[in-house]
C-alpha positions as CSV (number, residue, x, y, z in Angstrom):
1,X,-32.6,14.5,-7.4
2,X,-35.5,17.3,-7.4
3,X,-36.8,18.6,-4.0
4,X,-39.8,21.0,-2.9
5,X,-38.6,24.5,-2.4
6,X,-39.3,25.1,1.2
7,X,-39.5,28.8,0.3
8,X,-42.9,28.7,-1.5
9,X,-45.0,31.5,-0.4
10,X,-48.8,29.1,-1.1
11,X,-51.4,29.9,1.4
12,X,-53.4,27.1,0.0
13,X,-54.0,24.0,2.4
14,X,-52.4,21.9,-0.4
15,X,-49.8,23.0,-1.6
16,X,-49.7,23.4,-6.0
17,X,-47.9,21.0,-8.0
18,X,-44.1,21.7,-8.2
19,X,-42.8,22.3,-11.7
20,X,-40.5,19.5,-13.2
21,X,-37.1,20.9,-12.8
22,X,-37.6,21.8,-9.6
23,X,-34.8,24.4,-8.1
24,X,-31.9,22.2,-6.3
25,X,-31.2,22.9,-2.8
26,X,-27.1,23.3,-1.6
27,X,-28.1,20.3,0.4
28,X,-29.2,18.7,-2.9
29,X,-26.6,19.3,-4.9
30,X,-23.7,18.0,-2.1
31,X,-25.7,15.0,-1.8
32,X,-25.8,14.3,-5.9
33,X,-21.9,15.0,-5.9
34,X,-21.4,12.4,-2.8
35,X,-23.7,9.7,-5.1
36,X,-22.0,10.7,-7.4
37,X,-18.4,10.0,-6.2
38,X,-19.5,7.0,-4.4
39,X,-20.4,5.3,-7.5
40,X,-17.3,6.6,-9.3
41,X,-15.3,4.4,-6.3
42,X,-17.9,1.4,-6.6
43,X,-17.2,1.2,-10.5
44,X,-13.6,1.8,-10.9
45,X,-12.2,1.3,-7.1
46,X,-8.9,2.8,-6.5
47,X,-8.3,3.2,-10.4
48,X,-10.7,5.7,-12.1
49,X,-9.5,5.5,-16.2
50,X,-10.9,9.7,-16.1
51,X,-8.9,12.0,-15.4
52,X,-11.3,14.6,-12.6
53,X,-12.6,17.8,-13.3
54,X,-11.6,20.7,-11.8
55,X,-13.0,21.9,-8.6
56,X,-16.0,24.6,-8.8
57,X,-19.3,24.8,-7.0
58,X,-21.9,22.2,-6.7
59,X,-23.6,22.1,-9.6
60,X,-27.0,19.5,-10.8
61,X,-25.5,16.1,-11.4
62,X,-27.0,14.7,-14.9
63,X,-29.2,11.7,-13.8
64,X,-27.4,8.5,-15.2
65,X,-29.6,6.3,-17.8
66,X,-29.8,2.7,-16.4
67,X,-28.9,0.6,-19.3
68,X,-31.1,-2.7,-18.9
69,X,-28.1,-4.2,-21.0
70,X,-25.4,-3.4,-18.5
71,X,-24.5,-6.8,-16.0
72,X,-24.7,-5.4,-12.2
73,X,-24.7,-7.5,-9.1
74,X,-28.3,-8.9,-8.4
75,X,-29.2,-6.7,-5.8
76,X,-27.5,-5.4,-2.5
77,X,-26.7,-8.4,-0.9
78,X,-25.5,-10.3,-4.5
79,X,-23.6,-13.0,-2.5
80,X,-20.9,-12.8,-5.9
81,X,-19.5,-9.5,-5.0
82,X,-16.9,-9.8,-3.3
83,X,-17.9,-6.7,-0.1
84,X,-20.5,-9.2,0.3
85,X,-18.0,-12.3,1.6
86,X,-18.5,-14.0,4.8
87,X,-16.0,-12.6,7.5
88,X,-14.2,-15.2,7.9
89,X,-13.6,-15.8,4.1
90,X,-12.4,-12.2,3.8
91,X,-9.6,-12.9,6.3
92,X,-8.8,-16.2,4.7
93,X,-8.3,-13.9,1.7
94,X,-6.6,-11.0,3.2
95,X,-3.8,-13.4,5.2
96,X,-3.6,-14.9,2.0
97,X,-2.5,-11.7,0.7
98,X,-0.2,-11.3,3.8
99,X,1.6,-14.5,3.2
100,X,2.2,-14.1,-0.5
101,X,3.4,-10.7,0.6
102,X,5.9,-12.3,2.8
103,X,7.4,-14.5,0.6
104,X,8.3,-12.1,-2.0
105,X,10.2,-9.8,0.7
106,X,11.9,-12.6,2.6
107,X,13.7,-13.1,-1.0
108,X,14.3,-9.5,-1.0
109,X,16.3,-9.9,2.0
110,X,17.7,-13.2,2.7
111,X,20.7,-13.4,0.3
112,X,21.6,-10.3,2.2
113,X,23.4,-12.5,4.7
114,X,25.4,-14.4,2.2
115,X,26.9,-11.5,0.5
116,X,30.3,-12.4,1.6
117,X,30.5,-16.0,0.2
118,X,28.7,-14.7,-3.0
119,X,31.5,-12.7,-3.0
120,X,34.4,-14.9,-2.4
121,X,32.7,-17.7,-4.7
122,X,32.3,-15.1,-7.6
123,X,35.3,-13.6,-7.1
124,X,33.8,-9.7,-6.7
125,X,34.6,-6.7,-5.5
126,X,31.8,-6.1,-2.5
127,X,29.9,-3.0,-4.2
128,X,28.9,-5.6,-7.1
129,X,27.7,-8.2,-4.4
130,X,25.4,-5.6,-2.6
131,X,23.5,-5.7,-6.0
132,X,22.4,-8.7,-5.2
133,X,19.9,-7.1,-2.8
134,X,19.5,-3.6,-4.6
135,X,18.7,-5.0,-8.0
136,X,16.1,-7.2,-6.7
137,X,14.2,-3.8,-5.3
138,X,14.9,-1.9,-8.7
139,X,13.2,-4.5,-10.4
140,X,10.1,-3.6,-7.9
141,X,10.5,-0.1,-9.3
142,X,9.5,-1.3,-12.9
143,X,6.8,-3.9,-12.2
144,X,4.1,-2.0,-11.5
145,X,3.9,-0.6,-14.9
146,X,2.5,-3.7,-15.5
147,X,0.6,-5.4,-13.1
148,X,-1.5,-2.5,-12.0
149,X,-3.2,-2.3,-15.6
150,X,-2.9,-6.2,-15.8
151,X,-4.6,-6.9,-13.2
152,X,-7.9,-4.3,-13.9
153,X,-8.0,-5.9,-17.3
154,X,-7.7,-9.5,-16.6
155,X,-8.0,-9.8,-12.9
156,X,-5.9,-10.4,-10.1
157,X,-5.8,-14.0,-9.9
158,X,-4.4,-14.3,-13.2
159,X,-1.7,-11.7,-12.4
160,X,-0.8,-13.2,-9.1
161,X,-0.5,-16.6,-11.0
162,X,1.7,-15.5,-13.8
163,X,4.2,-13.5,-11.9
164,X,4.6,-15.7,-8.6
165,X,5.1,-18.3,-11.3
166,X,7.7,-17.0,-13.4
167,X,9.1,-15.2,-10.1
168,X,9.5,-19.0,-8.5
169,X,11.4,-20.4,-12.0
170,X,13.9,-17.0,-11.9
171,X,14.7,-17.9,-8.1
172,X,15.5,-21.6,-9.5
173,X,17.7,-20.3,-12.0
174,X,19.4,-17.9,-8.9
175,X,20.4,-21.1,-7.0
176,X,21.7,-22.8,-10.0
177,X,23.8,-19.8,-11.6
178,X,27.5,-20.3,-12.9
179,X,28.2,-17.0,-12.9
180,X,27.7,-13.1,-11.0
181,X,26.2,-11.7,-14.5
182,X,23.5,-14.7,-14.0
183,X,23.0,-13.9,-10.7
184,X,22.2,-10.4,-10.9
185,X,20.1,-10.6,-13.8
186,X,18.0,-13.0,-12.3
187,X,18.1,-11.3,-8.9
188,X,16.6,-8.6,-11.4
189,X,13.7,-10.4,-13.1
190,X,12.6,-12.0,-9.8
191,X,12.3,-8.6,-8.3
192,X,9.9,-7.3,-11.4
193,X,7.9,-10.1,-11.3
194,X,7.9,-10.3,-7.8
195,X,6.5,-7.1,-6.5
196,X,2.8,-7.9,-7.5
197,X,1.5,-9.2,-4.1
198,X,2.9,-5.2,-2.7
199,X,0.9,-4.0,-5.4
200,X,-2.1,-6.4,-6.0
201,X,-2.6,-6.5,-2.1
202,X,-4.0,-3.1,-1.5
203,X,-6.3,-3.8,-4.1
204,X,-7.6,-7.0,-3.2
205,X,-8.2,-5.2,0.4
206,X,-10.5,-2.3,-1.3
207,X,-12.1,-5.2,-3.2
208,X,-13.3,-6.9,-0.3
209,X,-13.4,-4.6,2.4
210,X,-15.3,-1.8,3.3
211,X,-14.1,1.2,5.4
212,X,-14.6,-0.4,9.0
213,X,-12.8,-3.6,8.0
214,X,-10.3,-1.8,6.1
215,X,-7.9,-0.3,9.1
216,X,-7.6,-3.9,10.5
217,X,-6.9,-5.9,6.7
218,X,-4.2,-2.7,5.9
219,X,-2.6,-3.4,9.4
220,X,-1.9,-7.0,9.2
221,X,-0.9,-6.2,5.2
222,X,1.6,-3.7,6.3
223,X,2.9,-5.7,8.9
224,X,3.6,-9.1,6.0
225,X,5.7,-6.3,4.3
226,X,8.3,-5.4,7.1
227,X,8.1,-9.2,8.7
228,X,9.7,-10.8,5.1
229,X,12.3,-8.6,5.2
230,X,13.0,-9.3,8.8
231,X,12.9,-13.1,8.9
232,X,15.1,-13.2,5.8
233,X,18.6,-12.6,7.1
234,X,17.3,-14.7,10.3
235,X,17.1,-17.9,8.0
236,X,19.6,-16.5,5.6
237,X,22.0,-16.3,8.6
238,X,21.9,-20.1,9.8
239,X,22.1,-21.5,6.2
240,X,25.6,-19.2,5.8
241,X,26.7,-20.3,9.3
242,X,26.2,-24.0,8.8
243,X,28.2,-26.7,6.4
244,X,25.1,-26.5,3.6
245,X,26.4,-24.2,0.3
246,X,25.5,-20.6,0.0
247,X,23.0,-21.7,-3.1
248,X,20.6,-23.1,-0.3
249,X,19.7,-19.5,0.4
250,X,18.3,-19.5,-3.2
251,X,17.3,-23.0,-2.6
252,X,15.1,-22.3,0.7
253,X,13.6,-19.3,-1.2
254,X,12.5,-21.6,-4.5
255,X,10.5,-24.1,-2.1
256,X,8.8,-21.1,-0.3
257,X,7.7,-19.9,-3.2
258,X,6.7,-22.5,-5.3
259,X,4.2,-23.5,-2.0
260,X,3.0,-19.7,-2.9
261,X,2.4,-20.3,-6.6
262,X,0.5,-23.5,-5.7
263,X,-1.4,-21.7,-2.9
264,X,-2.6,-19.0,-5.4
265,X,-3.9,-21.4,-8.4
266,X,-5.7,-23.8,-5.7
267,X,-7.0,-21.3,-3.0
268,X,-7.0,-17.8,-3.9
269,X,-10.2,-16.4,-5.6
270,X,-11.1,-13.6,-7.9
271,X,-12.1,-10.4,-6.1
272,X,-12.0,-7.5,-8.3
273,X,-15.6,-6.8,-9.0
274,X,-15.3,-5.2,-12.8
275,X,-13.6,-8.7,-13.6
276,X,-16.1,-11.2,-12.3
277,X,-19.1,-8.7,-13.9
278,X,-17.2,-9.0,-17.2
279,X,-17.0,-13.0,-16.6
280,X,-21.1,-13.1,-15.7
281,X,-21.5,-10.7,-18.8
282,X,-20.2,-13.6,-20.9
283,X,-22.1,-16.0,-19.4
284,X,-25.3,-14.4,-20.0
285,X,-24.8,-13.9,-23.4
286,X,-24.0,-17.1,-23.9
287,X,-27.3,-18.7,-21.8
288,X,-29.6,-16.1,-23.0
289,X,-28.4,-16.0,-26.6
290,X,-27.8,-11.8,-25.9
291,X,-25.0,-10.5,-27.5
292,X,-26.0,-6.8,-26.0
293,X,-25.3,-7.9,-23.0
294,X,-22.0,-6.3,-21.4
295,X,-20.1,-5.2,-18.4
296,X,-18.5,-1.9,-18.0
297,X,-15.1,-3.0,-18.2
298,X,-16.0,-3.8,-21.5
299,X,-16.7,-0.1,-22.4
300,X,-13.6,1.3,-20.9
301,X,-10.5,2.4,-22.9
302,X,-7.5,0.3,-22.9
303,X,-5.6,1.9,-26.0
304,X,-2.3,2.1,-25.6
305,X,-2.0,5.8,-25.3
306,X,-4.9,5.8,-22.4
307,X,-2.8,2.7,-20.5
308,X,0.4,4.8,-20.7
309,X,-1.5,8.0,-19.2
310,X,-2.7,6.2,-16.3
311,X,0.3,3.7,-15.0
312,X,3.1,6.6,-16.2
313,X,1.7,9.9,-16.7
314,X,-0.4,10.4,-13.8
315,X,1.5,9.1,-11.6
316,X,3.8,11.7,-11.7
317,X,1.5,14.1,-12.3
318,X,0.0,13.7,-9.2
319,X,3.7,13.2,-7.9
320,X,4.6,16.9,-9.0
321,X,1.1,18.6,-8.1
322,X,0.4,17.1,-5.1
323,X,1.6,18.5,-2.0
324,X,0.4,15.5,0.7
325,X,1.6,12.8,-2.0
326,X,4.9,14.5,-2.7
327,X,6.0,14.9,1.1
328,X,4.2,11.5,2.0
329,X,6.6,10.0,-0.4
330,X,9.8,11.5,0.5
331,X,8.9,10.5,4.1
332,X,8.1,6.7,3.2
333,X,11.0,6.5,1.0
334,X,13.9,7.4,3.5
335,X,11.8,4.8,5.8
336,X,12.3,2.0,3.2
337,X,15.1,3.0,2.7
338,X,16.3,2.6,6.4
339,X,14.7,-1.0,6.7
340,X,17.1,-2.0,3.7
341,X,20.0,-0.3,5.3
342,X,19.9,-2.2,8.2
343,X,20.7,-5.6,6.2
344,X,23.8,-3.8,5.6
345,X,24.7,-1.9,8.7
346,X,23.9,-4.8,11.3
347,X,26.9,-7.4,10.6
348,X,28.9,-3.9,11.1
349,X,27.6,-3.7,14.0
350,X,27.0,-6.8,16.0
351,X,30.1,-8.7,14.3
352,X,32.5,-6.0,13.7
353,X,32.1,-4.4,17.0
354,X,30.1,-7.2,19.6
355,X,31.9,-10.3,18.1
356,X,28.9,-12.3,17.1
357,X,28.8,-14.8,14.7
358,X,26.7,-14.6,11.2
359,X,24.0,-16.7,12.4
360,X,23.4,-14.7,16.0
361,X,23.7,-11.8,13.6
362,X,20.7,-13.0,11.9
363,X,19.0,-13.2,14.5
364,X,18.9,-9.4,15.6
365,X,16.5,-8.8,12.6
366,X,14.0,-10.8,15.0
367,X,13.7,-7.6,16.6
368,X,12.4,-5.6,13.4
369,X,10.0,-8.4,13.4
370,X,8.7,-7.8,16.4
371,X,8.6,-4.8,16.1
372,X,6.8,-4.5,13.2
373,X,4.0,-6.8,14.1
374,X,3.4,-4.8,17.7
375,X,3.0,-1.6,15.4
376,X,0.4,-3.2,13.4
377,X,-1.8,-4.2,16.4
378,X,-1.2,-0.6,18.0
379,X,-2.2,0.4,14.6
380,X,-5.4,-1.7,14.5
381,X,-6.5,-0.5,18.4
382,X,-6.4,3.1,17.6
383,X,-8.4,2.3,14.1
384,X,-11.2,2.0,16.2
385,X,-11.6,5.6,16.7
386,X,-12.0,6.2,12.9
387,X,-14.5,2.5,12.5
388,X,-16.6,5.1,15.3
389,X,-16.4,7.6,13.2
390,X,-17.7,5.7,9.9
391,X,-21.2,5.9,10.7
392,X,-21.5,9.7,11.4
393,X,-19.7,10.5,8.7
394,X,-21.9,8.1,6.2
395,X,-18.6,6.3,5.1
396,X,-16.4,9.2,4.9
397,X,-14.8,10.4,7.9
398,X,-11.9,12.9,7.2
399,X,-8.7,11.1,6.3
400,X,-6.6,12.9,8.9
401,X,-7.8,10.7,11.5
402,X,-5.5,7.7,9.7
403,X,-2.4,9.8,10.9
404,X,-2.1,9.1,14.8
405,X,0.0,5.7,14.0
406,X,2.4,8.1,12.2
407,X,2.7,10.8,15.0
408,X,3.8,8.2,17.3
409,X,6.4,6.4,15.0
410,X,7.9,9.2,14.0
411,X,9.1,9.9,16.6
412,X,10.0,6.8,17.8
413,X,11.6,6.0,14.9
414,X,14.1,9.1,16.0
415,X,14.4,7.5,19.2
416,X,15.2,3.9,17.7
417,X,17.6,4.9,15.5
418,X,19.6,7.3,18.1
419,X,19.6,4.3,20.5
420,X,20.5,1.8,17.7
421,X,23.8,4.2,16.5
422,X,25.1,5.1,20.2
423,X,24.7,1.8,22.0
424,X,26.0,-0.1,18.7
425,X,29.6,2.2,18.9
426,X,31.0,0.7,21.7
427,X,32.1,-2.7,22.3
428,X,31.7,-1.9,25.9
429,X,27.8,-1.8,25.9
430,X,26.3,-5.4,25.9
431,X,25.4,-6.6,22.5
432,X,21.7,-7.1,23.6
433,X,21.1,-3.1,24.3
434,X,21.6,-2.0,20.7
435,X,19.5,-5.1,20.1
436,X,16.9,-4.1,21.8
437,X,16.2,-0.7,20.1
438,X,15.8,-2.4,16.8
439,X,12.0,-3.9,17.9
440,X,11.8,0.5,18.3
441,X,12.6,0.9,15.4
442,X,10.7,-2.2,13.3
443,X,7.3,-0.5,15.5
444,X,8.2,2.8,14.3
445,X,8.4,1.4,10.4
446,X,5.1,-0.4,11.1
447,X,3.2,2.5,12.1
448,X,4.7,5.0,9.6
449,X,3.9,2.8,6.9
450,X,0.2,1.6,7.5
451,X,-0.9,5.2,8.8
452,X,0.7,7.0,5.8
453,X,-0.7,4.5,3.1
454,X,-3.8,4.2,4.6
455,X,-4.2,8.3,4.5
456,X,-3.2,7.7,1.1
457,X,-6.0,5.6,0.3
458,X,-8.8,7.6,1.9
459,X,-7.4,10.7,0.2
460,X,-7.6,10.2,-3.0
461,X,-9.6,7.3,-3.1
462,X,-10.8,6.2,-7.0
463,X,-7.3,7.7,-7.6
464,X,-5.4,5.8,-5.0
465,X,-4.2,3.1,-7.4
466,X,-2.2,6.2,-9.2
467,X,-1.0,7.4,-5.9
468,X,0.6,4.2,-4.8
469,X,2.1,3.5,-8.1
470,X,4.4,6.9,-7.9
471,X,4.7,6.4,-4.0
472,X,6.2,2.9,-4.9
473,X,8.5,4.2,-7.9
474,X,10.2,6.5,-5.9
475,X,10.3,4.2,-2.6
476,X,11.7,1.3,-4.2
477,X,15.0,3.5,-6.1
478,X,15.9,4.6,-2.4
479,X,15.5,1.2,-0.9
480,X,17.8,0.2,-4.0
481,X,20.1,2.7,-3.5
482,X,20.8,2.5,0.5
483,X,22.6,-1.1,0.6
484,X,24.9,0.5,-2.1
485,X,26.3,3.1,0.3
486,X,25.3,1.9,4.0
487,X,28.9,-0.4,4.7
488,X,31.1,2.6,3.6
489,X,28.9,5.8,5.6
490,X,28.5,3.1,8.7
491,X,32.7,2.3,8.7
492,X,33.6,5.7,7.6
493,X,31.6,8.0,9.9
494,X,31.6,5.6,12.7
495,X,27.9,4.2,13.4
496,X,27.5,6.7,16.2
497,X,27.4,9.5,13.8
498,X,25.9,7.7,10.5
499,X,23.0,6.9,12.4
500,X,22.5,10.3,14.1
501,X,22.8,11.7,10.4
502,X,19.7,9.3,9.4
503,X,18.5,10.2,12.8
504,X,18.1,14.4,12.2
505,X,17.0,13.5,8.6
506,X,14.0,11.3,10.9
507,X,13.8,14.4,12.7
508,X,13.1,17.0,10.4
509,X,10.1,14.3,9.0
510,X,8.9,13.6,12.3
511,X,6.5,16.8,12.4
512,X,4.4,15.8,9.3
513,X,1.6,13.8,9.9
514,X,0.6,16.7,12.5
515,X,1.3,19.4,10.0
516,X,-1.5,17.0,7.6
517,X,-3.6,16.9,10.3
518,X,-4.0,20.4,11.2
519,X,-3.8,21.7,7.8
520,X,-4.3,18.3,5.7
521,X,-8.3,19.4,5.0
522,X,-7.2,23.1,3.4
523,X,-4.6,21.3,1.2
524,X,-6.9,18.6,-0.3
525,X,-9.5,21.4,-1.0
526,X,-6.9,22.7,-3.7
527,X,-6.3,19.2,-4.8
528,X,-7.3,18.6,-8.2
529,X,-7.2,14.7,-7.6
530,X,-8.5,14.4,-3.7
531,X,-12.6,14.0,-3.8
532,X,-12.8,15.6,-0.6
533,X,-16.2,13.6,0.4
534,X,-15.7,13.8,3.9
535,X,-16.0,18.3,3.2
536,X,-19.1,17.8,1.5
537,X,-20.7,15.6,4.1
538,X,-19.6,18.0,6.7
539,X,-20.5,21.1,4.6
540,X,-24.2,18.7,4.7
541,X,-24.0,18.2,9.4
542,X,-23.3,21.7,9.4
543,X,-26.8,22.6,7.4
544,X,-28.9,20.0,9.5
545,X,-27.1,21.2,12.5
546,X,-27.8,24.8,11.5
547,X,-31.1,23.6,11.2
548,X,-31.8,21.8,14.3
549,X,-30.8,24.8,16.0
550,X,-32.8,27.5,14.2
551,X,-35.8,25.0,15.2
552,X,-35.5,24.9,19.0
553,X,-35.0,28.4,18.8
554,X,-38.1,29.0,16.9
């Protein structure tokens, strides 16, 4: 982009033709880097296959060759891209999402509540029946390895189809197993397989979403994630209670998702945009007899060596050298990991000390559910201070603005947790007190979560996809690992004291989102990975501003 230098000293009435390369203004050269970015994130998303460069001044942006061979959408309003969905179609799609995302984390929680007849019918000592929950969430560790890459090279449809399908048959072969060893493998497989709706979701919401619409599609998403888990040991809990076998649990979960798997191959539609160019591409080049016809997906490297440096590599990269990521992470993690302890902890609490039964038990996780879906619409009211933001800062406004969910559940969560532990102790104090904290604690969760990963999003942006794959690595080996030690801390310490220990840890986390926000801006300047639009664009409303006054002086 060339512009006239405002300095030229002409006294002429008309001023002399500017040379070709004219100079480039700062105000230039921050808009050509903001272009520039924004087409990065309209090409590759949340998953940029480059690496960036490193950080220096603003420097002339090479003007990019349109290729007439290249397949783009027909225009702005190319009713095929998926941004450009009716409304109401986009919500079909995103509670789509929601509900696929519910299924696979009501089967991460519901055989929870059976864990004792799993473990009279196998004959097991209890630490090998807790697997039955933990290895499901370690197989969530290794599956996005896969269906991150699988799904930008193929699409998201197919991905959704193939895993929710094979997940469904691995459930089947849960309800029908003769032995623990069959049982735990499968509880394994269905996990790996499993886990693409948490990490296809996200994705399908930057597909079809722009910023405004984004707060609200992340809330209700974040909120499918936390009600699975809680409605599981609800249903669990009845089936155990009543005459029916404990394979019903596995049962009731093979219906729910095979309605899923059906749902996906009748209803749910391709959205990622580099997949349905690629698909017009071919059709093109088949109707206009063009074989130089293409789509950039079909330019991009997927060699083995560049596949393993984008799901593995950088990941932890990013992991390592990034400070917001890093402590983001740990934060998330020992939330997760909380939300999976509670499966554990509760029948020590409400049977063990309040005297009710399995089923009433199962109930209690109502609570988190409750819970969780009141965060999400807190979370989606106070999102309307960034969507006012949006236009002022032409798309961009500073991430730090996502973090207000997480300053309130924080410390809430503290709160919850507190209450939960030293109301749950005694006997003496009605069963419904202790009860009562866990919708705290499921709002707490709710907020964390959907604040924290939508920061994550607007931080690094065409890197995001990166981001959330080391985020959920590390998230899902602590939820895996808290149901393997929750029964023994809760009994041992007493739950006054094992929740006050998970309580201080809350404590000492609490403060972070308000540490990002005052100082969140100054650490994603020496990010190597964050774009940092939102500083250019302000770098650009200080100059007009600077401007604007100089004028009225003048």
């Amino acid at each position: 982009m060339s512009s006239t230098n405002p300095s030229s000293e002409t006294s002429t009435i008309v001023d002399p033709p500017q040379p070709p390369h004219a100079p480039h203004s700062p105000r230039d050269l921050l808009e050509e880097e903001i272009e520039r970015d924004e087409r990065l994130i309209e090409k590759y998303g949340a998953d940029d296959p480059e690496d960036p460069p490193s950080k220096t001044e603003p420097t002339p942006v090479e003007e990019e060759k349109v290729d007439p061979n290249l397949v783009s959408w027909d225009g702005a309003d190319d009713p095929t891209n998926p941004q450009n969905w009716s409304y109401a179609y986009k919500m079909f799609v995103t509670i789509s999402c929601a509900f696929l995302t519910v299924n696979v984390t009501f089967a991460s929680s519901m055989p929870s509540s059976a864990t004792l007849k799993i473990q009279a019918h196998f004959h097991t000592q209890a630490e090998v029946s807790y697997l039955v929950t933990s290895l499901f969430l370690i197989g969530y560790i290794f599956g996005p390895i896969f269906w991150g890459p699988g799904s930008e090279l193929l699409g998201r449809r197919p991905i959704f189809f193939c895993t929710l399908s094979t997940y469904t048959l691995f459930i089947l072969g849960q309800a029908l197993a003769h032995n623990i060893e069959t049982l735990l493998v499968t509880r394994f497989l269905s996990g790996f397989f499993g886990c693409a709706p948490l990490i296809l979701s996200g994705g399908v919401i930057a597909d079809i979403w722009d910023a405004a619409g984004r707060g609200m599609a992340s809330s209700l998403f974040g909120a499918s994630v936390f009600l699975g888990p809680a409605l599981g040991p609800v249903v669990g809990g009845f089936i155990v209670q009543s005459k029916a076998s404990w394979r019903w649990v596995f049962w009731v979960m093979f219906i729910f998702a095979g309605v899923c798997s059906m749902l996906v191959v009748v209803l749910l539609p391709e959205t990622y945009a580099p997949v349905i160019l690629k698909k017009k591409a071919i059709a093109r080049r088949k109707a206009e007899n063009n074989p130089e016809l293409y789509a950039e997906i079909e330019r991009q490297g997927w060699s083995f060596h560049e596949l393993l440096h984008r799901t593995v590599f950088r990941p932890f990269i990013m992991l390592l050298l990034e400070p917001i990521l890093l402590f983001v992470t740990i934060y998330l993690s020992i939330v997760y990991g909380v939300i999976y302890a509670l499966f554990e902890a509760f029948p020590v609490i409400f049977i063990g000390k309040h005297g009710l039964t399995e089923n009433q038990c199962g109930m209690i996780f109502l609570g988190v559910g409750i819970g969780t879906t009141l965060g999400a619409i807190i979370n989606n009211v106070m999102m309307k201070k960034y969507n006012r933001l949006i236009k002022t800062w032409h798309g961009f406004p500073p991430p730090e603005t996502r973090l207000f969910g997480a300053m309130i559940g924080g410390f809430l969560l503290v709160v919850g947790i507190f209450w939960l532990g030293w109301s749950g102790e005694y006997s003496a104090v009605p069963w419904y007190v202790p009860a009562i904290s866990t919708v705290a604690v499921g709002t707490a969760v709710s907020l964390i979560f959907i604040s924290f990963l939508t920061y994550l999003v607007d931080v690094y942006l065409m890197y995001a996809a990166s981001a959330f794959a080391a985020n959920t690595f590390v998230r899902s080996m602590v939820g895996a690992a808290f149901p393997l030690f929750t029964v023994q801390m809760f009994e041992n310490m007493g739950i006054n004291w094992a929740a006050t220990l998970i309580g201080l840890i809350g404590l000492v986390l609490a403060p972070l989102p308000f540490l990002f926000y005052r100082y969140g801006a100054r650490i994603r300047m020496n990010s190597k990975f964050a774009p940092c639009i939102d500083l250019k664009i302000a770098k650009m409303l200080e100059a007009e501003k600077a401007k604007a006054d100089g004028a009225e002086k003048v």
